[in-house]
N, C-alpha and C positions, 0 to 999 in steps of 0.2 A: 685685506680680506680678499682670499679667492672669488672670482664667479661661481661654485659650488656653492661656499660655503654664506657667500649673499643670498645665493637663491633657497637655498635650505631653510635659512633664518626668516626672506620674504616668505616662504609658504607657511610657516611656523606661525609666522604673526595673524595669516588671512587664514585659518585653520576655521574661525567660526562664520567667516561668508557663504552665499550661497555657492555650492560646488561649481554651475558655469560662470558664474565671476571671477570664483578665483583660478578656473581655470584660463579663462580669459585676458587675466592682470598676468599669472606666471608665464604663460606664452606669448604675451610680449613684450616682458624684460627679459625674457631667454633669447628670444630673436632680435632683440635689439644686442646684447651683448655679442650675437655673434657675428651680426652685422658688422660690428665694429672689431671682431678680430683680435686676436691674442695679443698682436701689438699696442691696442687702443684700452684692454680690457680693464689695466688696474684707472685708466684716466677716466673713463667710465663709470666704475665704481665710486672713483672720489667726487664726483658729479653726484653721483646719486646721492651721498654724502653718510645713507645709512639707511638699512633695511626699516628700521622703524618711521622715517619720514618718507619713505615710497608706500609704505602701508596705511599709511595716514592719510597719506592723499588719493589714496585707490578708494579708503573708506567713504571720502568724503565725494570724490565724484560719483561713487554707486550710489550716494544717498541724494547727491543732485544739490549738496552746502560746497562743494569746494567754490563757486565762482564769489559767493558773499563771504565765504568765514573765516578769510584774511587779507593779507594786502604785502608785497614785497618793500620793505622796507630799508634804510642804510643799513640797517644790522643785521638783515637776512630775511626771511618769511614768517611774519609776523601772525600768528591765530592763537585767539582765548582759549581755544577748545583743545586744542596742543601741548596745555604747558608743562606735562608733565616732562622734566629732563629725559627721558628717552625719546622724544621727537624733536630732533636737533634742528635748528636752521637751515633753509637751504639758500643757497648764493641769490642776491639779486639779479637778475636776466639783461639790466641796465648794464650793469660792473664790465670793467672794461676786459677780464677777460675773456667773459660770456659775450659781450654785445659784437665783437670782431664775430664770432662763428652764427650769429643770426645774423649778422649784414651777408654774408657770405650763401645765405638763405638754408642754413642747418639751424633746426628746433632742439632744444633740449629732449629727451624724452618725458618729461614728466605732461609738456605740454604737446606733444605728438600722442601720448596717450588719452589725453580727455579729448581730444578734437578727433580722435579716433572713437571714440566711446560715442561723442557726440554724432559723428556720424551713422553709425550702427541703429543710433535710438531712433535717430531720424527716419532711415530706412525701416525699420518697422513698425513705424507710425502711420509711411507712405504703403506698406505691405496689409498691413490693417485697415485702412481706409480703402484700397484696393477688392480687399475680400469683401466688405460691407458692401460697395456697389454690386460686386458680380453676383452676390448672391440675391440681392436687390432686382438687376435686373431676370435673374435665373430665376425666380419665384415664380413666376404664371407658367413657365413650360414644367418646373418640378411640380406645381400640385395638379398639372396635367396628367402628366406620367404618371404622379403615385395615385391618381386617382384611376388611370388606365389599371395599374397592376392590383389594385385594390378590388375592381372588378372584374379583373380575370380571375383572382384567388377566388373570391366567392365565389363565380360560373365553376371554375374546378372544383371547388367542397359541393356543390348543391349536385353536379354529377354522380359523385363520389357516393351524397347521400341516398342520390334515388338509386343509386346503381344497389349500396346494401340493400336497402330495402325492395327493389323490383326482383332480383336474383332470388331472394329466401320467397316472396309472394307469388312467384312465374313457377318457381321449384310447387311448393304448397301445391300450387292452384293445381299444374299437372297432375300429380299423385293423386290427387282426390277427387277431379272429375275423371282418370283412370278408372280407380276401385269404382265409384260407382257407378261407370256405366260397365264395366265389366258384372258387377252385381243385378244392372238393370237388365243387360243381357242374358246374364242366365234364368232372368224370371222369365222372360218374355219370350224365349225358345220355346218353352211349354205352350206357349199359347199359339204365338205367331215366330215359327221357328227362325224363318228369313229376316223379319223384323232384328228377332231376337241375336242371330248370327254376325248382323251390320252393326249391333249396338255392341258387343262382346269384341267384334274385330279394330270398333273404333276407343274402346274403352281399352285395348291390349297396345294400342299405336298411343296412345294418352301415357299411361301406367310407364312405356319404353322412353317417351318425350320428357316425363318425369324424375325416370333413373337418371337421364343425360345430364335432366339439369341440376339434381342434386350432386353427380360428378364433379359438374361446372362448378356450384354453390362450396362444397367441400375445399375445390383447391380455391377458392374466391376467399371466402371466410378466413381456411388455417394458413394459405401461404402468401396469397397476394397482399391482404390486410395488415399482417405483420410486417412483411418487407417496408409497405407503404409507411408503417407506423414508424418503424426502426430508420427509417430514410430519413422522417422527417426530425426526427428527434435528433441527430448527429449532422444535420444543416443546423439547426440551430444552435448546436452545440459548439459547434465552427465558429458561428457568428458570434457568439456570446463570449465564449473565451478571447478568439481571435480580438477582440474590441477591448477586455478586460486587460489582454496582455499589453496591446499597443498604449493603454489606460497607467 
């Protein structure tokens, strides 16, 4: 059997593991095969002794039963859970022609692969216990902060809110002490023209303070408001995808 057509057959067999397992079992009998070079490849192979007891054993170390659920024995790798004839024996590690290339301090691969695995689990065990302290210790400065920005956004919305509402009430208020003291002034001409003159010149500076600010109020309302609205809706929209996609 080729190294193609082993490794074809190994992925064949792991087709229903989870995809980074199995791609983590096929990338390291492909690099172990080349490690050892076209000259070494078919002696390799006959080590491996068969696609279906490399797959046996990849199943059983992903499941955390390969160190109890056999035992090497005079007649090869003994486990109950195997016996169907497509999971063939493999050589005892004892056997003298295995035991010369571990004195020599070369592993088999099947045992270079779980003490590989076995490291990796470790490592994210050590990665996870790592992240539970730092976020441990990081707890009193983050509900510091989000409590910081928590009350910045509300000091921004409560501006926001008196700002609509003072601009349409400043607008109002102008226009309508205008007209009426323009109205007040034209009564009061009649009687007391000068009176009446100061009240009309001060209700015409009102009525002009009022146009401004309904200018103001108009681009505040139709164009600042929208912007504002449309800004915030496409940050959040960032957020919420951007998180769903990395999800």
């Amino acid at each position: 059997m080729s190294r193609d057509e082993f490794m074809r057959e190994l992925e064949y067999l792991l087709s229903d593991i989870p995809d980074n397992e199995k791609a983590d079992a096929i990338g390291y009998y492909r690099d172990y095969l080349e490690e050892a070079g076209p000259e070494n490849e078919e002696k390799v192979i006959r080590e491996f002794v068969s696609p279906e007891r490399i797959a046996a054993i990849i199943r059983s170390d992903i499941s955390g039963n390969l160190k109890d659920g056999g035992e090497f024995t005079e007649t090869g790798y003994q486990d109950e859970r195997f016996k169907d004839p497509n999971y063939q024996m493999a050589k005892r590690y004892d056997l003298p022609e295995v035991s010369d290339d571990n004195q020599n301090g070369h592993e088999g691969p099947d045992k270079k692969h779980v003490r590989r695995r076995r490291g990796m689990d470790g490592n994210k065990a050590v990665k996870t216990v790592l992240w539970i302290i730092l976020i441990l210790v990081a707890s009193p400065m983050l509900v510091g902060i989000g409590g910081g920005l928590a009350g910045l956004i509300g000091g921004i919305f409560g501006c926001l809110v008196a700002a609509v509402v003072g601009v349409g009430a400043l607008t109002f208020a102008f226009l309508a002490a205008g007209v009426c003291m323009i109205l007040a002034g034209v009564v009061s001409m009649v009687i007391h023209p000068l009176s009446g003159t100061l009240l009309l010149g001060l209700g015409i500076l009102l009525l002009g303070l009022g146009l401004i600010a309904l200018a103001v109020c108009s681009a505040f309302y139709g164009s600042f408001l929208p912007f504002l609205f449309r800004s915030c809706v496409n940050v959040l929209s960032r957020l919420f995808h951007g998180r769903r996609g990395r999800l």
